[in-house]
C-alpha positions in Angstrom: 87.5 104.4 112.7 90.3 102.7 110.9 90.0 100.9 107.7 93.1 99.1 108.0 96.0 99.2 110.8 98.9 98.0 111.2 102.1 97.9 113.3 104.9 97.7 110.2 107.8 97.7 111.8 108.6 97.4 116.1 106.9 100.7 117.2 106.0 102.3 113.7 102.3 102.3 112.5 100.6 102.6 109.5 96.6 103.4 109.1 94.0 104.5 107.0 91.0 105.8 108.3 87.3 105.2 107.2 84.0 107.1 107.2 83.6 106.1 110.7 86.5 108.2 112.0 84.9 111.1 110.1 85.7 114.2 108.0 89.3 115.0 108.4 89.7 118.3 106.2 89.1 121.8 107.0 88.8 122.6 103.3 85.3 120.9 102.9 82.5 123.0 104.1 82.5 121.4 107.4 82.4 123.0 111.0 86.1 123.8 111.7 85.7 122.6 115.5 84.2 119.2 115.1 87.1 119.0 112.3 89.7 119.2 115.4 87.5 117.3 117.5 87.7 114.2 115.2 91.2 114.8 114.4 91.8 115.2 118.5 89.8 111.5 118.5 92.1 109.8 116.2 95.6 111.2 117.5 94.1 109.6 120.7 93.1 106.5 119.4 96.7 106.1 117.8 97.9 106.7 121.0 100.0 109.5 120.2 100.5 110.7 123.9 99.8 114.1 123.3 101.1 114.2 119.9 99.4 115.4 116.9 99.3 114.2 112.9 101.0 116.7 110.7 98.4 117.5 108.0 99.6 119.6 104.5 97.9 121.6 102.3 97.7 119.7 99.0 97.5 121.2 95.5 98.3 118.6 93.4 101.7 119.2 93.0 104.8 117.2 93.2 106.6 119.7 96.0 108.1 117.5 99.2 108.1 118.9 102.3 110.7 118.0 105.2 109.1 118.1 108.7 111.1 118.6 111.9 109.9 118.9 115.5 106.7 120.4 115.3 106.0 124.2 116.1 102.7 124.8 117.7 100.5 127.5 115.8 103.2 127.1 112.4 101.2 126.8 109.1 100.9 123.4 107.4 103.0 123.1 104.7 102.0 123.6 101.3 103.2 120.5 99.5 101.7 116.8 98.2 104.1 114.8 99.8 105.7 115.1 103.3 108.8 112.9 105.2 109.9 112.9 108.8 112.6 111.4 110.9 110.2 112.3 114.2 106.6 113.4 113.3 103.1 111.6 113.0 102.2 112.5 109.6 99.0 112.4 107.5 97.6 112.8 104.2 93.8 113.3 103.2 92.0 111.9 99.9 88.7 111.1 98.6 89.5 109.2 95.7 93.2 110.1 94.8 95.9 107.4 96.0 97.1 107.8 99.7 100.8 106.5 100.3 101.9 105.9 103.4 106.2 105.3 103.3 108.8 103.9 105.5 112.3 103.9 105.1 114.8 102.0 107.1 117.6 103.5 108.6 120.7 101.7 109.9 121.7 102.1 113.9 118.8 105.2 113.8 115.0 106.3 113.8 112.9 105.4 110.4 112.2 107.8 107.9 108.5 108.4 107.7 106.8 109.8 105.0 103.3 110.6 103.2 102.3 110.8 99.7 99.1 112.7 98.1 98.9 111.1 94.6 96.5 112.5 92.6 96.0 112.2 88.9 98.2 115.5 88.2 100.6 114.5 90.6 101.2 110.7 89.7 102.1 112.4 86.4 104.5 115.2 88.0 106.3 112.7 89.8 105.7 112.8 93.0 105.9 109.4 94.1 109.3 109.2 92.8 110.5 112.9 94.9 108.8 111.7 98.0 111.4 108.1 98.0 114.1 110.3 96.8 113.2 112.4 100.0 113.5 109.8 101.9 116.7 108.5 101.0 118.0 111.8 101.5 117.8 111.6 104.8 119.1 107.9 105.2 116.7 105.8 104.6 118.3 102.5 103.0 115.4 100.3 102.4 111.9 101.9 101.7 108.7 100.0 101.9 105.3 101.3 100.8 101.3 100.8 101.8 98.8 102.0 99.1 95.3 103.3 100.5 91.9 103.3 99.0 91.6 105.2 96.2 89.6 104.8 92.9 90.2 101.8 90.6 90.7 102.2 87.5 87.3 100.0 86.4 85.7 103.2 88.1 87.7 106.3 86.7 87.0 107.6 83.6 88.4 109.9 82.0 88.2 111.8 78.4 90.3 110.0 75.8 93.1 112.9 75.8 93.5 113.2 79.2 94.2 109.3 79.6 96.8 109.7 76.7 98.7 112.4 78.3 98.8 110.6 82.0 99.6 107.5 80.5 102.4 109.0 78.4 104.3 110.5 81.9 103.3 106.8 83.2 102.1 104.1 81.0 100.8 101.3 83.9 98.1 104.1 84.3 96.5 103.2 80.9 93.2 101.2 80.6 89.6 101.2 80.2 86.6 101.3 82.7 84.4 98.4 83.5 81.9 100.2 80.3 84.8 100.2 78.1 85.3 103.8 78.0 88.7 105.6 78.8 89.9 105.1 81.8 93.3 105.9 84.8 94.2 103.3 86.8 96.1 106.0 89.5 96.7 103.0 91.8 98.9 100.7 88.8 100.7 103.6 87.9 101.9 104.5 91.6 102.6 100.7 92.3 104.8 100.9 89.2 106.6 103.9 89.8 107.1 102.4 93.7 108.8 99.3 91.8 110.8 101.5 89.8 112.6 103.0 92.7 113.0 99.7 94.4 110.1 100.4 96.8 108.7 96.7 98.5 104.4 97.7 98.7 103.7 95.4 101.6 100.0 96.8 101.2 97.4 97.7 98.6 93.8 98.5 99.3 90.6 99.0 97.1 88.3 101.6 95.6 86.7 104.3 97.5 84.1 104.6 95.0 82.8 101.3 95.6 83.4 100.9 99.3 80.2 103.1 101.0 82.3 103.0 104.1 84.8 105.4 102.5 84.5 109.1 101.6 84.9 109.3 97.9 84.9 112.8 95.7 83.1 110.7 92.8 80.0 109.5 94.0 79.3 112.7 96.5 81.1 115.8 95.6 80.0 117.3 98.7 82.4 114.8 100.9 84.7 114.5 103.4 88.4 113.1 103.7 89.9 109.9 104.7 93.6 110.0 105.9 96.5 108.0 105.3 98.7 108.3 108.8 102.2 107.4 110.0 103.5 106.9 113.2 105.9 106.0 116.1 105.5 104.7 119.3 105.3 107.4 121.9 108.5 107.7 123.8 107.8 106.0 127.8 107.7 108.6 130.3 110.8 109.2 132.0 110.5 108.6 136.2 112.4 110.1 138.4 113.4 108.4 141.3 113.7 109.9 144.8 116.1 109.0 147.6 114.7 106.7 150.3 
């Protein structure tokens, strides 16, 4: 189910999911019950005592959403980025670079937040928005895990699209394992990470040439991965009767 886990921080977690845990998106073709089904299996398998992952509606942009308590029944948002100081949160990908952030907050609760970085969006910036997001709301020290996405040995590209990405960020220049034009989307996110001062305590590998990973490349007809965040559940408060 999980590609890679990890407990970051006391009582925060970071994961990416695998092919194993199944299609996550409702956007994809696929039955929208067995779509809440897996997602009900993973909240549960995080142990998110009756919590649920906030999921967004990506569009490749480079808006950031702020998520408070959640509202049963409310829309997801419509953004490419999301922070929290309470909610699970998750972004879905199938190639494009899933970044999971956590931001340190002195004497208080971390600053979660999630990051769809696609090709357009690595350009727009919204790495960058998604840490200034999070230092908005007090985060003092911001650390960063990169997901599988495609490398940049695997994405080509046409010679004028790599020019125009690469001149918004250049670490995303390069050339494919053929020598043809390529993006390297998870360089240029690492750089613009390092730019803001953002530690990336983790970086994974290519979805298109990990078969246990749903990747937009090889099958165009595929599902979505996610990149999650979460805390602890709070313990169960007892109350005591008189004896």
């Amino acid at each position: 189910m999980f590609s890679w886990r990890a407990e970051v921080r006391p009582g925060v977690w970071v994961a990416f999911t695998d092919a194993g845990a199944g299609n996550l998106a409702l956007h994809v073709g696929d039955d929208p019950a067995a779509v809440r089904r897996r997602r009900a299996e993973l909240e549960a398998a995080a142990g998110l005592g009756g919590r649920s992952f906030q999921y967004m509606n990506q569009v490749h942009g480079s808006d950031v959403a702020i998520v408070g308590p959640a509202n049963p029944g409310a829309a997801s948002p419509t953004a490419d980025a999301m922070v929290s100081l309470t909610e699970p949160l998750a972004v879905m990908v199938a190639d494009c670079v899933p970044v999971v952030l956590v931001g340190d907050v002195p004497e208080g609760a971390p600053v979660l937040g999630v990051v769809h970085a696609g090709r357009p969006g690595v350009a727009a910036g919204v790495v960058p928005a998604a840490v200034a997001s999070l230092r908005g709301l007090g985060a003092d020290r911001v650390s960063a895990w990169i997901g599988p996405s495609i490398c940049g040995r695997c994405y080509e590209v046409p010679e004028d699209l790599r020019a125009d990405v690469a001149a918004a960020v250049p670490a995303t220049w390069c050339s494919t394992s053929a020598g043809t034009p390529g993006l390297d989307l998870p360089a240029g996110v690492r750089s613009q990470l390092e730019a803001e001062g953002v530690a990336v305590e983790h970086s994974a590998g290519c979805t298109l040439e990990d078969e246990t990973l749903f990747s937009y490349r090889r099958n165009s007809r595929t599902g979505r991965f996610a990149g999650l965040v979460w805390t602890d559940a709070a313990p169960e408060k007892t109350v005591h009767g008189h004896e």
